[in-house]
Chimera marker file (.cmm) of the C-alpha trace (Angstrom):
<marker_set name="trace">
<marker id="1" x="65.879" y="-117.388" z="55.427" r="1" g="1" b="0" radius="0.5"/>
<marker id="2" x="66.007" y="-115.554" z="52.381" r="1" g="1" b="0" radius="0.5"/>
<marker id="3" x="65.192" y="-111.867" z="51.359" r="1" g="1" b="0" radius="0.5"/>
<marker id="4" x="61.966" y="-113.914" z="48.493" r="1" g="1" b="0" radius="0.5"/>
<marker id="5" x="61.029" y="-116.375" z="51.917" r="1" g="1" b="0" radius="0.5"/>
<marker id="6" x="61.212" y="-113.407" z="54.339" r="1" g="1" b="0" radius="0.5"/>
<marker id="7" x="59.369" y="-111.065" z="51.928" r="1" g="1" b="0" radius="0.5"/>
<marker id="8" x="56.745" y="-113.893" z="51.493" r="1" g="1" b="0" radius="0.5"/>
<marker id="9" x="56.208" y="-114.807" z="55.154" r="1" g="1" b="0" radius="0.5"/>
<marker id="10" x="55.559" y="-110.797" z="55.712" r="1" g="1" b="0" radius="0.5"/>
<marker id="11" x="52.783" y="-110.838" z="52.985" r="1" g="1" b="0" radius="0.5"/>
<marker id="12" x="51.179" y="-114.307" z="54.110" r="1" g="1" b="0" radius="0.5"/>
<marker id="13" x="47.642" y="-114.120" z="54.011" r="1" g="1" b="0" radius="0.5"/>
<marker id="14" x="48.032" y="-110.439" z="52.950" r="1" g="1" b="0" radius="0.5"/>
<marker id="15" x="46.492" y="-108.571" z="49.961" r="1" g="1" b="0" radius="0.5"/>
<marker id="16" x="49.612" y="-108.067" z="47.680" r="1" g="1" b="0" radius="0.5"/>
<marker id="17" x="49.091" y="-105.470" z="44.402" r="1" g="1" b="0" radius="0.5"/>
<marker id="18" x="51.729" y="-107.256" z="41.960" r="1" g="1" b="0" radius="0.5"/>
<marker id="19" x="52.794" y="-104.399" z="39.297" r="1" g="1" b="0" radius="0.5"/>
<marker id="20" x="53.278" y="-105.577" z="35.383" r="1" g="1" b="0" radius="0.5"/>
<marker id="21" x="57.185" y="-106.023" z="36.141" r="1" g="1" b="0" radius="0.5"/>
<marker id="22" x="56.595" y="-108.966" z="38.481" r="1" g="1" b="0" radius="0.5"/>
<marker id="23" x="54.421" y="-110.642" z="35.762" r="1" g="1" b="0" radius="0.5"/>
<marker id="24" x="57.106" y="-109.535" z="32.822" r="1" g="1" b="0" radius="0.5"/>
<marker id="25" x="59.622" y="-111.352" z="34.509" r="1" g="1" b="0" radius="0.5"/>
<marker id="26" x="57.236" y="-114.042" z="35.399" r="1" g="1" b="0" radius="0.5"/>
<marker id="27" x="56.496" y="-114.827" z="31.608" r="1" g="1" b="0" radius="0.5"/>
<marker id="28" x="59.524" y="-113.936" z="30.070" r="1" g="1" b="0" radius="0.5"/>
<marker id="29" x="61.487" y="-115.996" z="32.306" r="1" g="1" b="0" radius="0.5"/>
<marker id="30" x="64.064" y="-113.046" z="32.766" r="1" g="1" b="0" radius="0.5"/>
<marker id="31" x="66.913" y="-115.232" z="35.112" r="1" g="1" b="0" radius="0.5"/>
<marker id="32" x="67.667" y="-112.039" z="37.448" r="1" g="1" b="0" radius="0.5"/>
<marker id="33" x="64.386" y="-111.907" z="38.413" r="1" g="1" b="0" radius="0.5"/>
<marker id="34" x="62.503" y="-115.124" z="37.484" r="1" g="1" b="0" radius="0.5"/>
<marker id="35" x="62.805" y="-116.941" z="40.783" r="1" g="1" b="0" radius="0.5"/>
<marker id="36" x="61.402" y="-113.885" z="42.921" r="1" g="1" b="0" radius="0.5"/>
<marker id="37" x="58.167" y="-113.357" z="40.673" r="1" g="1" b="0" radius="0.5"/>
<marker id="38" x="57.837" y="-117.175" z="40.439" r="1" g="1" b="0" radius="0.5"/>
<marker id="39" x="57.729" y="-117.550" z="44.277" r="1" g="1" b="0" radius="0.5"/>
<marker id="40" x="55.383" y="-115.238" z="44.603" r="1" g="1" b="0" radius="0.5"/>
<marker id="41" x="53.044" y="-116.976" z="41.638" r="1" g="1" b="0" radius="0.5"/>
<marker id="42" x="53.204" y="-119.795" z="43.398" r="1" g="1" b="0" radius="0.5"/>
<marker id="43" x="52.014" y="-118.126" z="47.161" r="1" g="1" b="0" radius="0.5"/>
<marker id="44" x="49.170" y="-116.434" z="44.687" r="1" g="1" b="0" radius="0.5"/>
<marker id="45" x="48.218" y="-119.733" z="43.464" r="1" g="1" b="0" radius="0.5"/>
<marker id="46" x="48.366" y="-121.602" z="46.859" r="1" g="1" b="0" radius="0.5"/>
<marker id="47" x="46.030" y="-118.859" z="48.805" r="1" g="1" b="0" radius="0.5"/>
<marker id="48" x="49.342" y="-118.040" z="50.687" r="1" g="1" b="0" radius="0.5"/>
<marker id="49" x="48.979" y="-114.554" z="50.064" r="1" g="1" b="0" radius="0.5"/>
<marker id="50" x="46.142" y="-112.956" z="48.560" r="1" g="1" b="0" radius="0.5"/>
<marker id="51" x="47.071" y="-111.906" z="44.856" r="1" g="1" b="0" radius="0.5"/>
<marker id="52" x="46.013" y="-108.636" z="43.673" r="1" g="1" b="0" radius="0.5"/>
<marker id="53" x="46.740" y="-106.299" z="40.024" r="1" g="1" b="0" radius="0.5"/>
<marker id="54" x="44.774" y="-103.605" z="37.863" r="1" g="1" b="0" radius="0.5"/>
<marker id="55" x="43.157" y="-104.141" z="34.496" r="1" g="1" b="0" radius="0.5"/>
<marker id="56" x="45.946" y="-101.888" z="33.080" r="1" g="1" b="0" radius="0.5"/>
<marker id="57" x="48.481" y="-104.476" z="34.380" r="1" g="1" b="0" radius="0.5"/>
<marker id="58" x="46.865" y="-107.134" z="31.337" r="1" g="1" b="0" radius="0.5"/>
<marker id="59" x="46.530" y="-104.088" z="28.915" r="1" g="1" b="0" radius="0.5"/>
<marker id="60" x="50.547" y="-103.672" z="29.791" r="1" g="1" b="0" radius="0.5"/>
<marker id="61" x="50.695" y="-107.447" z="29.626" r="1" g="1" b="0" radius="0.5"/>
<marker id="62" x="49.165" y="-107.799" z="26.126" r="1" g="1" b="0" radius="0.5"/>
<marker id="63" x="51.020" y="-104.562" z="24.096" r="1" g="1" b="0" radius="0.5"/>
<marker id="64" x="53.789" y="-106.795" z="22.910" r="1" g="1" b="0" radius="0.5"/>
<marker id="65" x="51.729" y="-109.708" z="21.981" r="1" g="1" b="0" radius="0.5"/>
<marker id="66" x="49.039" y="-108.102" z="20.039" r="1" g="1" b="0" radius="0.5"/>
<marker id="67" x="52.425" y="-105.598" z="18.514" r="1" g="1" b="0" radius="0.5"/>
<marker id="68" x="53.761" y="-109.374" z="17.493" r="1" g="1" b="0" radius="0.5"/>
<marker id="69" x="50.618" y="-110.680" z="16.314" r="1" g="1" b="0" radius="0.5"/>
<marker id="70" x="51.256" y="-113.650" z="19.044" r="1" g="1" b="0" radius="0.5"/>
<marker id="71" x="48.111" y="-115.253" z="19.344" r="1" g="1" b="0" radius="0.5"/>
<marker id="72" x="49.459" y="-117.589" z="21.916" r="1" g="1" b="0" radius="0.5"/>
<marker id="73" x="51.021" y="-115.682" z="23.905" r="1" g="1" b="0" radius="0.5"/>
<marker id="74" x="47.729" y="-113.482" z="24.237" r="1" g="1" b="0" radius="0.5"/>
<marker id="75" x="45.833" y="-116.754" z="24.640" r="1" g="1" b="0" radius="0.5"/>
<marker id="76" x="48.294" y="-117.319" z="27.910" r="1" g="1" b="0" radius="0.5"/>
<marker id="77" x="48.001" y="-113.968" z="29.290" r="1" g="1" b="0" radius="0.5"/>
<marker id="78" x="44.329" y="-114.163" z="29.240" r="1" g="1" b="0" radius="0.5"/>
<marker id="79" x="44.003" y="-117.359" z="30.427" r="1" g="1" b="0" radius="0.5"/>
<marker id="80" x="46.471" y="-116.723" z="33.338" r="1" g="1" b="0" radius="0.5"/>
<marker id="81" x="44.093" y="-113.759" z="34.585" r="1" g="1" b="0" radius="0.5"/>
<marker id="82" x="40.747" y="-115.897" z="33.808" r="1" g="1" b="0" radius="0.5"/>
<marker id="83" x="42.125" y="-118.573" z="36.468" r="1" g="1" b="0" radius="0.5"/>
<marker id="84" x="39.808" y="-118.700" z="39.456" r="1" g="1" b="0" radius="0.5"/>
<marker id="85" x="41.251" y="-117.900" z="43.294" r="1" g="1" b="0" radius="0.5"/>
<marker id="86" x="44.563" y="-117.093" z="41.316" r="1" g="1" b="0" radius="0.5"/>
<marker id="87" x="44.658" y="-113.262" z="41.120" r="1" g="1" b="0" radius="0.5"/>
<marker id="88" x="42.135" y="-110.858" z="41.504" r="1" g="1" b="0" radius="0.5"/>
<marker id="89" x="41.451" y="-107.776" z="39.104" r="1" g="1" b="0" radius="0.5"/>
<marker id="90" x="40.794" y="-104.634" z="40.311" r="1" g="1" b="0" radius="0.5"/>
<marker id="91" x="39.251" y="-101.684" z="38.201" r="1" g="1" b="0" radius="0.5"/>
<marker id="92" x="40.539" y="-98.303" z="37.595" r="1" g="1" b="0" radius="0.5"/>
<marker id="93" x="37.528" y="-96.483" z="38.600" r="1" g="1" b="0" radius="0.5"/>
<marker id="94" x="37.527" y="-92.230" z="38.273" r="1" g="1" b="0" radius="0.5"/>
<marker id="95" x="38.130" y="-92.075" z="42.352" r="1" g="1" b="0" radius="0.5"/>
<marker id="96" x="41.203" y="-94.465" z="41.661" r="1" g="1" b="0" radius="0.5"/>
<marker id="97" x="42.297" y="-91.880" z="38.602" r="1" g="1" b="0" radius="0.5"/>
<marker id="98" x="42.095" y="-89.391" z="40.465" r="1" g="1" b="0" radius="0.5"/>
<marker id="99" x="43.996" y="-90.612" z="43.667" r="1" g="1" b="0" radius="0.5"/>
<marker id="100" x="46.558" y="-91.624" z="40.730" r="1" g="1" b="0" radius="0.5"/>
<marker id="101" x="46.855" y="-87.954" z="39.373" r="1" g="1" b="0" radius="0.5"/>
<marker id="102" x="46.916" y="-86.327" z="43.346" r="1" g="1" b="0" radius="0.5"/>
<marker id="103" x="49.978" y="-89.063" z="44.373" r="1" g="1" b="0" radius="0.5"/>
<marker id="104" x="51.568" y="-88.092" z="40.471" r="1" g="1" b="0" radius="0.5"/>
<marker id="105" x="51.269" y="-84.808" z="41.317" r="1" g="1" b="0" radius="0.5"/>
<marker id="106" x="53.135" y="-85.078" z="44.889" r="1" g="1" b="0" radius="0.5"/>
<marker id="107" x="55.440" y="-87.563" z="44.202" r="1" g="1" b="0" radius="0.5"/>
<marker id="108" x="56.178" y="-87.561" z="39.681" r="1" g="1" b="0" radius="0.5"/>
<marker id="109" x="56.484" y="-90.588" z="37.946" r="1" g="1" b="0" radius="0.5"/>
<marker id="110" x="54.570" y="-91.764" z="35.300" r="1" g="1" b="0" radius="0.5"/>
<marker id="111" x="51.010" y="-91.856" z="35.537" r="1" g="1" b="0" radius="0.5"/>
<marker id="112" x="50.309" y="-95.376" z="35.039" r="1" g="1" b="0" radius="0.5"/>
<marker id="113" x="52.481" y="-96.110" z="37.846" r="1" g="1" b="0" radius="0.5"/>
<marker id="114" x="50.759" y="-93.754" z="40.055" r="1" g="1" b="0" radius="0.5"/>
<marker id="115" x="47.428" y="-95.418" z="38.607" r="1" g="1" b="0" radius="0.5"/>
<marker id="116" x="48.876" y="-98.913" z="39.925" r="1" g="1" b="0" radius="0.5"/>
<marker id="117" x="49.800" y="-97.469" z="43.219" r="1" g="1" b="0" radius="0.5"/>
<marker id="118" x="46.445" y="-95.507" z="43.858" r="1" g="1" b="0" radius="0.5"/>
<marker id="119" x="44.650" y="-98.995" z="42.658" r="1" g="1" b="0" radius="0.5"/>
<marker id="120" x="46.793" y="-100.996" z="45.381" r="1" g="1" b="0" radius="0.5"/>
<marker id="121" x="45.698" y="-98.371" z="47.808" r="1" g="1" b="0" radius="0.5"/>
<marker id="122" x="41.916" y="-98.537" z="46.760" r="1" g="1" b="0" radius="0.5"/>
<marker id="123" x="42.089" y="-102.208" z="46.767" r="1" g="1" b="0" radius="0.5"/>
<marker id="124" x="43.225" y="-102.385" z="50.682" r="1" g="1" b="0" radius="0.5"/>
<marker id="125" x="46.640" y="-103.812" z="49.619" r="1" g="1" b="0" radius="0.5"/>
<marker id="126" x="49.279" y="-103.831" z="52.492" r="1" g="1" b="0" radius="0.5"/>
<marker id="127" x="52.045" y="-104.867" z="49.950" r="1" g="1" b="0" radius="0.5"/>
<marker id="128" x="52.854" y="-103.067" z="46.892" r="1" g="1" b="0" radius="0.5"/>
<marker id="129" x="55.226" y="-105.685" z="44.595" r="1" g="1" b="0" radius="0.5"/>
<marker id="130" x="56.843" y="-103.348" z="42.139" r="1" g="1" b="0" radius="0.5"/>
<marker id="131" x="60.473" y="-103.036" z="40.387" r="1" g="1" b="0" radius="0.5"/>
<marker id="132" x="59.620" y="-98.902" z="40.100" r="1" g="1" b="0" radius="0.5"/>
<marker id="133" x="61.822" y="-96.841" z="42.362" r="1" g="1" b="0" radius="0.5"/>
<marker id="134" x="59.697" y="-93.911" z="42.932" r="1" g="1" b="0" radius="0.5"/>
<marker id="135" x="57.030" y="-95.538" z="45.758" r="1" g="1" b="0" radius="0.5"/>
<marker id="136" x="58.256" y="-95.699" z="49.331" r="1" g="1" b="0" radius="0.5"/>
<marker id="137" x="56.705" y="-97.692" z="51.869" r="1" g="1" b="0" radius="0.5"/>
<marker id="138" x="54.439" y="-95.794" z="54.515" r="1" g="1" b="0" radius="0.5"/>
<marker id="139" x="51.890" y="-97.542" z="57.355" r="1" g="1" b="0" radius="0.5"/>
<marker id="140" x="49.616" y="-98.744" z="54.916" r="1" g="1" b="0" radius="0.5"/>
<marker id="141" x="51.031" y="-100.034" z="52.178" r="1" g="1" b="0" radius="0.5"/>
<marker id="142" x="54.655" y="-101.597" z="51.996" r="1" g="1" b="0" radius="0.5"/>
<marker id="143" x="56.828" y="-101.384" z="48.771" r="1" g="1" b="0" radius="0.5"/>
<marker id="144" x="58.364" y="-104.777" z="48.333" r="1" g="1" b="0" radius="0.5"/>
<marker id="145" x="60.967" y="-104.125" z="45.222" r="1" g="1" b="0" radius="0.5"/>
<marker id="146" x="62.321" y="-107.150" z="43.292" r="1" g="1" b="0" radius="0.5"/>
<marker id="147" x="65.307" y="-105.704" z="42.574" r="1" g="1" b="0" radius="0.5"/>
<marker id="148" x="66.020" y="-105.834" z="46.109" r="1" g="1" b="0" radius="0.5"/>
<marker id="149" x="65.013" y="-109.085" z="46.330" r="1" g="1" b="0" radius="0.5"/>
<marker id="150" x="67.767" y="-110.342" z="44.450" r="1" g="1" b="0" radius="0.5"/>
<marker id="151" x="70.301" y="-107.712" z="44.531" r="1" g="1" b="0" radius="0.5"/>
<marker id="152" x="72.063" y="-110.051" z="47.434" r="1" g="1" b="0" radius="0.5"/>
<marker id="153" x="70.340" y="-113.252" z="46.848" r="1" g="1" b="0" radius="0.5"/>
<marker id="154" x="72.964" y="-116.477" z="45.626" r="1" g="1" b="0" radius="0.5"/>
<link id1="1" id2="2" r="1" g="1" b="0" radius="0.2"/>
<link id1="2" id2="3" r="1" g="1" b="0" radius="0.2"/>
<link id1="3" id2="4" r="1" g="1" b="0" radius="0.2"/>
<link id1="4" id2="5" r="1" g="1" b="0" radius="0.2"/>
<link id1="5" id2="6" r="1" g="1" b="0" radius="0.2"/>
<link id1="6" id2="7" r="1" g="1" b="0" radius="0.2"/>
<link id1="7" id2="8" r="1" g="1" b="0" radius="0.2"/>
<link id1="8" id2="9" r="1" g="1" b="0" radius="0.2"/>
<link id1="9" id2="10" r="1" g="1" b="0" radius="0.2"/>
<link id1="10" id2="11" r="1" g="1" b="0" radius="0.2"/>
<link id1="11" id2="12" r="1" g="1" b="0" radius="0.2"/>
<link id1="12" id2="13" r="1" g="1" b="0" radius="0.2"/>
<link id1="13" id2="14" r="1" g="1" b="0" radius="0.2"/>
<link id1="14" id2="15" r="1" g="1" b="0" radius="0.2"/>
<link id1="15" id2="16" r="1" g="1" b="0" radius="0.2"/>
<link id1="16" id2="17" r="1" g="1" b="0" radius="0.2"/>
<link id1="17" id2="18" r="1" g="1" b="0" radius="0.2"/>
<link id1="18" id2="19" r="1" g="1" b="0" radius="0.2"/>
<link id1="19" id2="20" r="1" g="1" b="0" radius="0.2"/>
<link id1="20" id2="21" r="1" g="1" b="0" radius="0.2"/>
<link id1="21" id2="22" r="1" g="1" b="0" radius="0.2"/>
<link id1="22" id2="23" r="1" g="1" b="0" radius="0.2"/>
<link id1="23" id2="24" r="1" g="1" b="0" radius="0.2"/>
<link id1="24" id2="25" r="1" g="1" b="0" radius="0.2"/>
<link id1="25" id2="26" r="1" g="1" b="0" radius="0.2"/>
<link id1="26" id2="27" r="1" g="1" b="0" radius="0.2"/>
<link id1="27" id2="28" r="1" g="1" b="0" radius="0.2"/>
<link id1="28" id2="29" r="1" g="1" b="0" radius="0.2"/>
<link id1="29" id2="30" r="1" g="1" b="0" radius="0.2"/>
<link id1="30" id2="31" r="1" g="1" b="0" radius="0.2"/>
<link id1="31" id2="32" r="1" g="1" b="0" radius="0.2"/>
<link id1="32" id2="33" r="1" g="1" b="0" radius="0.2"/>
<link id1="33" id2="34" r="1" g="1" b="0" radius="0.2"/>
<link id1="34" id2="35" r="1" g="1" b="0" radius="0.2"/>
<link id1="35" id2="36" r="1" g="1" b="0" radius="0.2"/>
<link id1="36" id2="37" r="1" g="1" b="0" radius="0.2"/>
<link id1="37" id2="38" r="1" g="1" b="0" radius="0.2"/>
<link id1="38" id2="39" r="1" g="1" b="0" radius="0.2"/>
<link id1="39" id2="40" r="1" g="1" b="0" radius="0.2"/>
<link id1="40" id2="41" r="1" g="1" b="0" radius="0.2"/>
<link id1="41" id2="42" r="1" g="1" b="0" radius="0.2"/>
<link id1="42" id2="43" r="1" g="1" b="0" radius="0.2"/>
<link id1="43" id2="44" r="1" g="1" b="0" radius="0.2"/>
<link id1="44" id2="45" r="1" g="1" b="0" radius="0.2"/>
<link id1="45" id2="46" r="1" g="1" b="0" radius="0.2"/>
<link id1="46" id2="47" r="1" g="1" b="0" radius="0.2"/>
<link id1="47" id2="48" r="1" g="1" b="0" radius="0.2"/>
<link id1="48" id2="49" r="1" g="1" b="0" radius="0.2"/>
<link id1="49" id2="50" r="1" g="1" b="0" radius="0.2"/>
<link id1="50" id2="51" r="1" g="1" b="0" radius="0.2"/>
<link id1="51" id2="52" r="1" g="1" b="0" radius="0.2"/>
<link id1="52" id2="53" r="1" g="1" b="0" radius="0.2"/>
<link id1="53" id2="54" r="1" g="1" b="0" radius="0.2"/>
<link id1="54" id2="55" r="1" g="1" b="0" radius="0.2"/>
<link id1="55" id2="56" r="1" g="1" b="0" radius="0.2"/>
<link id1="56" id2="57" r="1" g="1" b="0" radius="0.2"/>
<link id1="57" id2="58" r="1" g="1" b="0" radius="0.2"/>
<link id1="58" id2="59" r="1" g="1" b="0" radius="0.2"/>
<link id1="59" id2="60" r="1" g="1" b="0" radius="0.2"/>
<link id1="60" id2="61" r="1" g="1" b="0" radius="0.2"/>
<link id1="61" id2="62" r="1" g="1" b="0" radius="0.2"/>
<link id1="62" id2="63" r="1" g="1" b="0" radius="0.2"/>
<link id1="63" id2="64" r="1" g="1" b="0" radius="0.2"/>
<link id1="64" id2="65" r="1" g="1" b="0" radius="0.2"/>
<link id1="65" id2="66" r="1" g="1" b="0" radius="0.2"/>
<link id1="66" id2="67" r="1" g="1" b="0" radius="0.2"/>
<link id1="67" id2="68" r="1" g="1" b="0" radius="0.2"/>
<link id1="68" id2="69" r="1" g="1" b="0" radius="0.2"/>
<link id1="69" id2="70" r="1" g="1" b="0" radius="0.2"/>
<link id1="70" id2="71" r="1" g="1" b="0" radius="0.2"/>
<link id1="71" id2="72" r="1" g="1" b="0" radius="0.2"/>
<link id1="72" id2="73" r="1" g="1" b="0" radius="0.2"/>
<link id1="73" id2="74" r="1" g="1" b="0" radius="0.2"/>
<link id1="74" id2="75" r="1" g="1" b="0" radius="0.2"/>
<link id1="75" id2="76" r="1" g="1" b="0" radius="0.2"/>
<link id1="76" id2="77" r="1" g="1" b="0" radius="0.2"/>
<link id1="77" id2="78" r="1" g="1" b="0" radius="0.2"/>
<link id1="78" id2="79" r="1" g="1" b="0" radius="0.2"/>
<link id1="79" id2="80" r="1" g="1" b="0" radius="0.2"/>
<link id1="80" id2="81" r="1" g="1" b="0" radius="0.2"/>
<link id1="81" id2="82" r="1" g="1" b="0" radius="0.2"/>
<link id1="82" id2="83" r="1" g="1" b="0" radius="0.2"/>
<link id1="83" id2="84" r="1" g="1" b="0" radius="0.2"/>
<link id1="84" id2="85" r="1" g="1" b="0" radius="0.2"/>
<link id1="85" id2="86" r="1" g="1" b="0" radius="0.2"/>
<link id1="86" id2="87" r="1" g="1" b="0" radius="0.2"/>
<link id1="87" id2="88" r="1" g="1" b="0" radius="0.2"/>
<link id1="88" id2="89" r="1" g="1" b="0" radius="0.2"/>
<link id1="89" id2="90" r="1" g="1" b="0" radius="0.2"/>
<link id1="90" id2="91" r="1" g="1" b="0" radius="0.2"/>
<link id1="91" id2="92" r="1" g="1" b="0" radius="0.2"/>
<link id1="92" id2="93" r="1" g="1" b="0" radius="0.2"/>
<link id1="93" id2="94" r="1" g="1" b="0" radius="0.2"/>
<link id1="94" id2="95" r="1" g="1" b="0" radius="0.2"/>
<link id1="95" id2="96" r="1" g="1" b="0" radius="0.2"/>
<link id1="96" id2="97" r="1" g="1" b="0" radius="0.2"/>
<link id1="97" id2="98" r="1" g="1" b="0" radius="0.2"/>
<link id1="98" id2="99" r="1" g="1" b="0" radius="0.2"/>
<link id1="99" id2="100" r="1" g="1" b="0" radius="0.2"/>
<link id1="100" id2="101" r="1" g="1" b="0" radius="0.2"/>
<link id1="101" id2="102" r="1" g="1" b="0" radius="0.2"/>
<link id1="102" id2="103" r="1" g="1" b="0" radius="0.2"/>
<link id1="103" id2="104" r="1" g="1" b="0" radius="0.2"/>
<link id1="104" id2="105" r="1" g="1" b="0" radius="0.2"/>
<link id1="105" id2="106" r="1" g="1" b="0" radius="0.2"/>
<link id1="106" id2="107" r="1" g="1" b="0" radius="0.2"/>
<link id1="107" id2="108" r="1" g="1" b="0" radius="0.2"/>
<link id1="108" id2="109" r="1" g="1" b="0" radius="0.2"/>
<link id1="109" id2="110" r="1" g="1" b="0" radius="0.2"/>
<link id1="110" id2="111" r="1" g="1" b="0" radius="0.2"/>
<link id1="111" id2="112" r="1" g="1" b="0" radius="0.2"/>
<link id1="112" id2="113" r="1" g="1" b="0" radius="0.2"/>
<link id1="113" id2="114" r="1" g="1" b="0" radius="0.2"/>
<link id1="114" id2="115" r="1" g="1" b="0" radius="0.2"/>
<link id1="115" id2="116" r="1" g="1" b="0" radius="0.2"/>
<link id1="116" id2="117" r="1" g="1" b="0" radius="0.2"/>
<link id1="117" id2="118" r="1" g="1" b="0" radius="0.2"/>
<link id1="118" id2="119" r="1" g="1" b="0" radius="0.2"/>
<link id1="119" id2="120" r="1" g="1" b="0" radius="0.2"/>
<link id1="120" id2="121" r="1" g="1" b="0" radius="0.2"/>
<link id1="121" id2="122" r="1" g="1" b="0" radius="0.2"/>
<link id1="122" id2="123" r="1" g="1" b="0" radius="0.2"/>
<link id1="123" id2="124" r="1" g="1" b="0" radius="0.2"/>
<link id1="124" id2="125" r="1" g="1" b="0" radius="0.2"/>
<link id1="125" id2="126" r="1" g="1" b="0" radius="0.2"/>
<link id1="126" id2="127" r="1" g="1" b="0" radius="0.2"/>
<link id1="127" id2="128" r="1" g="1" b="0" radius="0.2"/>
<link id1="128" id2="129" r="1" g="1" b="0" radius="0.2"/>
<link id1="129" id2="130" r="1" g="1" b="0" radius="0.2"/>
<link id1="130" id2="131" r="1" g="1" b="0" radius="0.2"/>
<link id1="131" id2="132" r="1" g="1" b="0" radius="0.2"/>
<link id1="132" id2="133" r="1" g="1" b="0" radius="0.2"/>
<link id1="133" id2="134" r="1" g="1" b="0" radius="0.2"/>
<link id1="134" id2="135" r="1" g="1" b="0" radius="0.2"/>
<link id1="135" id2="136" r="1" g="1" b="0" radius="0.2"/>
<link id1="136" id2="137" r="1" g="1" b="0" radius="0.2"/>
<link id1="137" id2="138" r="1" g="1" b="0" radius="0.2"/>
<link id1="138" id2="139" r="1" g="1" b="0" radius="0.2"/>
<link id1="139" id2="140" r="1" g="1" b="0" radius="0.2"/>
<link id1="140" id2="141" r="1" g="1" b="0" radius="0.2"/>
<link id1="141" id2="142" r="1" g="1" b="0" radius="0.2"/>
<link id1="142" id2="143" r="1" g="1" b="0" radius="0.2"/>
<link id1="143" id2="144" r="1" g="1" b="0" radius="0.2"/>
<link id1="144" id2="145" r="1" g="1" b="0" radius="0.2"/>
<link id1="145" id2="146" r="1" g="1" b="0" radius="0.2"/>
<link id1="146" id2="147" r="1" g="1" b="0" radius="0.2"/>
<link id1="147" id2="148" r="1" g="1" b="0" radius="0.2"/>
<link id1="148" id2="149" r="1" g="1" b="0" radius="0.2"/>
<link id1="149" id2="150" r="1" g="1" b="0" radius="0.2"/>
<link id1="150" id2="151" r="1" g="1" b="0" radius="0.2"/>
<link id1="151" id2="152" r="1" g="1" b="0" radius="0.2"/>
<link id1="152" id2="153" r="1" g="1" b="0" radius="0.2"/>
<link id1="153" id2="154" r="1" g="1" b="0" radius="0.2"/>
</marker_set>
């Protein structure tokens, strides 16, 4: 079995937080890392694992596009998060902020990162899917980096 299939059967009916760099390299088709955030699309949209991101995670999503004036691609975007039982949106709420600027504060990093972390946590995520190297797993919430994922993978 492979790091992506071993990763996946951990997370199996799980609630997974997927960061922006999953979906990046999801829709951008980046070849490194295309297969990883594609296999875990597909558990998301199979109920295999329970599929989980932030509001900020579209707002990342949609910078380029709008920058680009790529009315498609914004159509996509919003019509991949408008899907029903896909993957659910969780708000950034001031208790989530301010978990974000306590776990910045502890650990650095940018704060949307921390705001994507402290929204995992407030969403009762148990995975944390993430290419960022400044979260570390703990007993409630494990950091599954795609990088890693493929770093050994044929």
């Amino acid at each position: 079995m492979g790091k992506i299939a071993a990763a996946l059967a951990r997370m199996r009916g799980q609630r997974v937080y997927i960061d922006a760099n999953y979906f990046i390299y999801f829709l951008a088709r980046l070849e490194i890392y295309f297969e990883a955030a594609a296999s875990v699309m597909r558990a998301c949209d199979a109920g295999e694992i329970i599929g989980m991101t932030g509001d900020a995670v579209i707002a990342e999503l949609l910078v380029k596009p709008y920058r680009n004036d790529d009315t498609v691609a914004i159509a996509g975007i919003k019509q991949l998060f408008a899907r029903e039982h896909f993957i659910k949106r969780l708000p950034h709420d001031f208790a989530t902020f301010d978990l974000a600027a306590e776990i910045r504060a502890k650990q650095g990093g940018k704060l949307i990162d921390a705001l994507h972390y402290a929204t995992a946590l407030k969403g009762g995520c148990r995975f944390f899917l993430s290419n960022d190297h400044g979260f570390k797993s703990t007993e409630r919430m494990e950091v599954v980096n795609i990088g890693k994922l493929v770093e050994e993978a044929p």
